[in-house]
C-alpha positions in Angstrom: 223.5 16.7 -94.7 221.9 15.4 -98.2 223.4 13.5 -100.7 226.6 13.8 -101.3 229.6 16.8 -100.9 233.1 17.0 -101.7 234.9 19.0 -99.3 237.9 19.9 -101.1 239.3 17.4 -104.1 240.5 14.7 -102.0 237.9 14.2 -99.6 233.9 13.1 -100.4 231.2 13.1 -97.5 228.1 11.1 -98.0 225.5 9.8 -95.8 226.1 5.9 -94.3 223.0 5.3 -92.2 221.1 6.2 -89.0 221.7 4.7 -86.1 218.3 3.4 -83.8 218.9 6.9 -81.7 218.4 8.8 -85.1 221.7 9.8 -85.0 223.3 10.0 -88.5 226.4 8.3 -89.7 228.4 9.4 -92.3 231.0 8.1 -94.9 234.5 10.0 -95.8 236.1 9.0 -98.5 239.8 10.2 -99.0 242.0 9.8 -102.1 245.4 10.5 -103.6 246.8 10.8 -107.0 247.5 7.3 -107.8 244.3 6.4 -106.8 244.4 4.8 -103.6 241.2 5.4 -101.4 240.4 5.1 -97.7 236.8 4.9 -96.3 236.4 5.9 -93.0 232.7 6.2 -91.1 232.5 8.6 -87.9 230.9 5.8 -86.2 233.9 4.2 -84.4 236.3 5.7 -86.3 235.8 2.5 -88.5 238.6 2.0 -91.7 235.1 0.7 -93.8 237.6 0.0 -97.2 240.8 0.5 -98.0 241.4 0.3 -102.5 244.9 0.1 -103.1 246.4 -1.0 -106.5 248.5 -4.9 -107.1 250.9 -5.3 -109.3 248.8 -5.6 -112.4 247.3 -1.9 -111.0 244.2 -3.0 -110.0 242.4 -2.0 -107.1 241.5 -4.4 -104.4 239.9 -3.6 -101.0 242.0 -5.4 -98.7 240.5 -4.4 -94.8 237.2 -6.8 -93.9 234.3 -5.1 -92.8 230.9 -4.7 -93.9 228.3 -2.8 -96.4 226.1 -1.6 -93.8 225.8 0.1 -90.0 223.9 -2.4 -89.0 226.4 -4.7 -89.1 229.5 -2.5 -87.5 226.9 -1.9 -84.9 227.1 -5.2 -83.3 230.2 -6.8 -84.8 231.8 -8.5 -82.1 235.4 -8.5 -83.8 236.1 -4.3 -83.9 236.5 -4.3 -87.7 238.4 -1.4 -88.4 237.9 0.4 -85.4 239.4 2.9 -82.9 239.4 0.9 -79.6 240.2 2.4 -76.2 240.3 4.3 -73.8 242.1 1.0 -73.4 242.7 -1.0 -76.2 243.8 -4.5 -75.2 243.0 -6.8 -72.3 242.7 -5.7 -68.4 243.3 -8.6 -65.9 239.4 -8.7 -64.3 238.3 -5.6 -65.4 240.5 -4.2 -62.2 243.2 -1.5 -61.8 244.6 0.6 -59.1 245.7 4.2 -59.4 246.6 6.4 -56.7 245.4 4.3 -54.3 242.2 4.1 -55.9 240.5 1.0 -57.3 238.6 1.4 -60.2 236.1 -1.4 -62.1 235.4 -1.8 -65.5 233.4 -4.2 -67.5 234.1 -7.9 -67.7 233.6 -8.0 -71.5 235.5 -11.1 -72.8 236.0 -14.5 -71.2 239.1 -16.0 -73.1 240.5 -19.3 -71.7 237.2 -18.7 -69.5 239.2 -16.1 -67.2 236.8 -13.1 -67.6 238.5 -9.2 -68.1 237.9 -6.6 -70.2 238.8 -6.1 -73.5 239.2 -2.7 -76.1 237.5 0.2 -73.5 234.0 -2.1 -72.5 231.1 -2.6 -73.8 231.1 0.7 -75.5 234.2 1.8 -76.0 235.6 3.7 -79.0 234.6 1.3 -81.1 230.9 2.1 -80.9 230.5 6.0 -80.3 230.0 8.5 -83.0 232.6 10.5 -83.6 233.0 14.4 -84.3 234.4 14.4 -88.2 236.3 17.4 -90.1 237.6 16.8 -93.1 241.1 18.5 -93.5 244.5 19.1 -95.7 247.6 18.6 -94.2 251.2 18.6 -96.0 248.7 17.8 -99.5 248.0 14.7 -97.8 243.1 14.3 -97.7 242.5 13.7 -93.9 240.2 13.3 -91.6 239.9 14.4 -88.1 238.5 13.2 -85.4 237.1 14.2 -82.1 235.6 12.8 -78.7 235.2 13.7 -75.5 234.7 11.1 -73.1 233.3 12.0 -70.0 234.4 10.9 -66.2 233.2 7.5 -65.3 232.7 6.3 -69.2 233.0 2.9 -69.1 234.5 3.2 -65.7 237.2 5.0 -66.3 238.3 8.3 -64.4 238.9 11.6 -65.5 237.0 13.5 -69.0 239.6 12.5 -71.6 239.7 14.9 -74.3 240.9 12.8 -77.7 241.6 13.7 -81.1 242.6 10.8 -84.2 244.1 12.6 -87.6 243.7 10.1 -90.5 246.0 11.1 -93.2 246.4 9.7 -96.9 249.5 10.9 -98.7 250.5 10.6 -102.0 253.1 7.9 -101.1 250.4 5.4 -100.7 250.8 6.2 -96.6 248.1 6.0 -94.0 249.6 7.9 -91.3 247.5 8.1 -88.1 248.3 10.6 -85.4 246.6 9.9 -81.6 246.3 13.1 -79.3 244.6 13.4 -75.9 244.8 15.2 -72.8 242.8 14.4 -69.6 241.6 16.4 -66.1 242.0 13.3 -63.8 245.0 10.4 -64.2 243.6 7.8 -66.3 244.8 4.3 -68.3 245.2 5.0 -72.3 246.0 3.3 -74.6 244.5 4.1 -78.4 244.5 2.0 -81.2 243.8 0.8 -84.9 242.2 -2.5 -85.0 241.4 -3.5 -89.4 241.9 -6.4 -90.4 244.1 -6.9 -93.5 244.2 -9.5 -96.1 246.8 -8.1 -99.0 245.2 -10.3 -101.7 242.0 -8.6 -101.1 239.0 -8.5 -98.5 237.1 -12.0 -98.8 239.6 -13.5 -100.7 240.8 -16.3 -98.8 243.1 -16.8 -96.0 246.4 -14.5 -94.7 248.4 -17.8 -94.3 250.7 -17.7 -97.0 251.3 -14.1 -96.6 255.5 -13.5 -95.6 255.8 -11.7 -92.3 258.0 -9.7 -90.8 258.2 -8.5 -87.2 261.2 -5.7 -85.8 261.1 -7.6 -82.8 263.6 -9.7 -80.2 260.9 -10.3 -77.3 257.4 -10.5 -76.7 255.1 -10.4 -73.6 254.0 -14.6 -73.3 249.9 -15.0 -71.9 248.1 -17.2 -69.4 245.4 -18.9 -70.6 243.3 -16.0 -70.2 245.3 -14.3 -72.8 246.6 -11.9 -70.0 250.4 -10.5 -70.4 252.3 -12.9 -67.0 254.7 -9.7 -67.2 257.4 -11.7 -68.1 259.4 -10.3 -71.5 260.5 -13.3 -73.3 262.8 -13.6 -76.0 261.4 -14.9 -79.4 264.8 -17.0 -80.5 263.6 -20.9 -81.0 260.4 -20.0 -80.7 257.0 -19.7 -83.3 257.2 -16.0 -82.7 260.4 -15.2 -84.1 259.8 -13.1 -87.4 263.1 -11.5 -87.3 263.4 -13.2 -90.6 261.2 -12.8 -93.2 258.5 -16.5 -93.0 254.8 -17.4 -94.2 252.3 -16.9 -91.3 251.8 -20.8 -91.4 255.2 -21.8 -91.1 255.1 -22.1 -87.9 251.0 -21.2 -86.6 250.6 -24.5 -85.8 253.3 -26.1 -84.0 252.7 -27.7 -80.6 253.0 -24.4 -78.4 251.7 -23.5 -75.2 251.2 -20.3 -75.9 249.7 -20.6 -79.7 247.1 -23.3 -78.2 246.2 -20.4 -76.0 245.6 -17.7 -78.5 244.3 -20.4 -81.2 247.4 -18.9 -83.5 249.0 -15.5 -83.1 247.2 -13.3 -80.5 250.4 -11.4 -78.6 252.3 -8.6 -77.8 255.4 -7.8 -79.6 258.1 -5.8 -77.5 259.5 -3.4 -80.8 263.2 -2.5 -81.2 263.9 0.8 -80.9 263.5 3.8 -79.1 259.6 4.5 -77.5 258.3 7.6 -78.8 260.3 7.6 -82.4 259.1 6.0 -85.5 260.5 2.9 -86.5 259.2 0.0 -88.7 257.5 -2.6 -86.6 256.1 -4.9 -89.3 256.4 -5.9 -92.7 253.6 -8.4 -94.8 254.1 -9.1 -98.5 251.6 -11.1 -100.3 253.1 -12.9 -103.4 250.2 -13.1 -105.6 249.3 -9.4 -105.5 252.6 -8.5 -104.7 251.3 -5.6 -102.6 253.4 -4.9 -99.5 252.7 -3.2 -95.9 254.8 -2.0 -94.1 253.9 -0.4 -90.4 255.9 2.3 -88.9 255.1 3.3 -85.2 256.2 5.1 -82.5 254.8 3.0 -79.8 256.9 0.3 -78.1 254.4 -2.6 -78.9 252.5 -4.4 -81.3 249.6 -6.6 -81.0 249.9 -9.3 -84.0 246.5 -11.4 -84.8 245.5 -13.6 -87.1 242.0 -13.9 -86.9 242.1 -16.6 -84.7 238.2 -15.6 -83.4 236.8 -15.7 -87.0 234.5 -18.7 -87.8 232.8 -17.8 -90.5 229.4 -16.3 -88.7 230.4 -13.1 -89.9 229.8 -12.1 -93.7 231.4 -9.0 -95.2 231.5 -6.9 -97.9 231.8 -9.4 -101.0 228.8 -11.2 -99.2 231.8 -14.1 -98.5 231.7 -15.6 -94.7 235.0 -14.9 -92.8 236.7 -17.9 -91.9 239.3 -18.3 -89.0 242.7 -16.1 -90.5 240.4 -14.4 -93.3 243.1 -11.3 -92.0 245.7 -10.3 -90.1 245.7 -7.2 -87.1 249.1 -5.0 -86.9 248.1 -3.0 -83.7 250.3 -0.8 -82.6 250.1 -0.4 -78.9 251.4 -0.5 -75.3 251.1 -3.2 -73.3 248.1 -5.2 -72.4 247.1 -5.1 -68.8 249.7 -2.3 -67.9 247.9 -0.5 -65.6 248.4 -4.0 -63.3 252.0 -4.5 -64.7 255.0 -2.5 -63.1 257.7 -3.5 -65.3 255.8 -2.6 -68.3 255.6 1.2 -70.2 253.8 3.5 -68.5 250.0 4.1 -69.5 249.0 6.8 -67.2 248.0 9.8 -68.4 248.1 12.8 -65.9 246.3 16.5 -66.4 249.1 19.3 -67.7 250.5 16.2 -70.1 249.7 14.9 -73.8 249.0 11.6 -75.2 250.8 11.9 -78.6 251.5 8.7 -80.9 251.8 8.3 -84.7 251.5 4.6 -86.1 252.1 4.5 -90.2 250.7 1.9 -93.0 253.0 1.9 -95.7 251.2 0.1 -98.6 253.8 -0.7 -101.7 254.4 -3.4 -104.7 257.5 -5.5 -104.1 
């Protein structure tokens, strides 16, 4: 493919790089009629910008990422990406499953307990994907396709997936997940950009208002692996029942905050599984945009950046310091395929992996 090509209206295709196989990357650009556009690359599924208007009505890009593959190639933080097959932690890279144990990589050391973290050391995150641009409902999308094969990344069974990325005109990203598998296998797909509402490189997410749909959360060892306990949030940092700054209370002296360096958990969601419910609200009061995330999954990883340290330089050519943005990922749990009193992650041949998670983006 040369230059560039618009697809239909709403949707523009253009070249993003060759990776150091030859293979060719591209860049889809969606838009809607107020404007708002979403950049997506095939490689990794990667959310490369997201331009969505303050309350003056201009255009900010408020995901951090970078200009160039190079970069999104070996970022070590998943910057917009599609992680899985497992996204989250596994307890030592370990899991039984009918009577089978199976080993995956041990790609992160947090708290210096090694597991493995977002599907390996090449998980979603860093495969090129199949891309079709499509209309659904009037609402520019992009679909995407993979097939990974049995014993990628350790993992049994060929897992056939597909990712819908859809922009509507009511300034909603709405992602639909879909997979179906040969053998039983651990899934567990998800969206991992980084947000900063007052615009990419601008700053830090601390002063930003959260709010989180939750009564209990799923509390870490120091290896930032779930104990499988599901604690309640009252009198405790994590409450976001009602509406707070992100600072308010980041810092307090708390077990479970010094393990995760801030916010780095697992939020149990009210509601029913498998209906869509709001899990999150963020307002930022300069820009007075607003996010709100609607999912049908029954958790929700919140992060704020905790990793960052300013080694990594994105788009505006400004380093990203620790909180330079917040993660909503909407999930199950982490480590479930070790955890029996946690939702189910199994996904057996004849059934179908099917979850919608929505970014509502507004001005309050």
């Amino acid at each position: 493919m040369q230059g560039n090509k618009d697809v239909c209206s709403n949707v523009l295709v253009k070249p993003f790089g060759s990776l150091k196989d030859g293979r060719e990357v591209f860049l889809y650009r969606l838009s809607n009629e107020n404007g708002v556009q979403l950049e997506v690359i095939n490689y990794g599924g990667i959310i490369k910008s997201l331009f969505v208007p303050d309350a003056r009505g201009k255009f900010s890009d408020i995901v951090l990422g970078y200009n160039r593959l190079a970069d999104y190639e070996k970022d070590p933080a998943h910057f917009g990406a599609v992680v899985g097959r497992y996204g989250n932690r596994i307890a030592g890279g370990e899991f039984v499953l009918d009577n089978k144990k199976y080993s995956l990589a041990l790609n992160n050391q947090p708290g210096g307990k090694a597991c493995h973290l977002h599907g390996g050391e090449r998980g979603f995150d860093k495969i090129v994907w199949d891309a079709e641009p499509i209309i659904h409902d009037n609402a520019a999308g992009l679909r995407l396709h993979y097939l990974s094969r049995d014993g990628e990344e350790g993992y049994p069974g060929n897992l056939d997936v597909n990712i819908n990325y859809l922009l509507t005109n009511e300034n909603t990203l709405r992602i639909e997940y879909q997979g179906e598998t040969d053998q039983a296998t651990p899934i567990n797909l998800t969206q991992h950009s980084y947000f900063n509402l007052n615009g990419e490189g601008e700053g830090d997410i601390l002063g930003h208002f959260a709010y989180i749909n939750a009564d209990n959360y799923t509390p870490v060892d120091e290896g930032l692996i779930p104990t499988g306990e599901i604690a309640g949030v009252s009198d405790t940092p994590f409450d976001f029942r009602k509406t707070k700054k992100i600072v308010e209370d980041i810092n307090q002296a708390d077990q479970q905050l010094e393990y995760g360096g801030g916010y780095d958990h697992n939020y149990v969601l009210n509601g029913e599984s498998g209906k869509l419910t709001i899990a999150a609200q963020v307002y930022d009061e300069e820009s007075r945009r607003q996010l709100e995330v609607w999912t049908s999954e029954p958790g929700m990883q919140f992060y704020t950046g905790n990793a960052l340290d300013g080694s990594l330089v994105g788009k505006k050519g400004k380093a990203y310091q620790k909180n330079s943005g917040f993660c909503l990922e909407t999930q199950h749990y982490p480590d479930s395929p070790n955890q029996d009193n946690f939702p189910d992650t199994i996904l057996r041949p004849g059934e179908k992996y099917q979850t919608i998670t929505e970014f509502r983006f507004s001005i309050r």
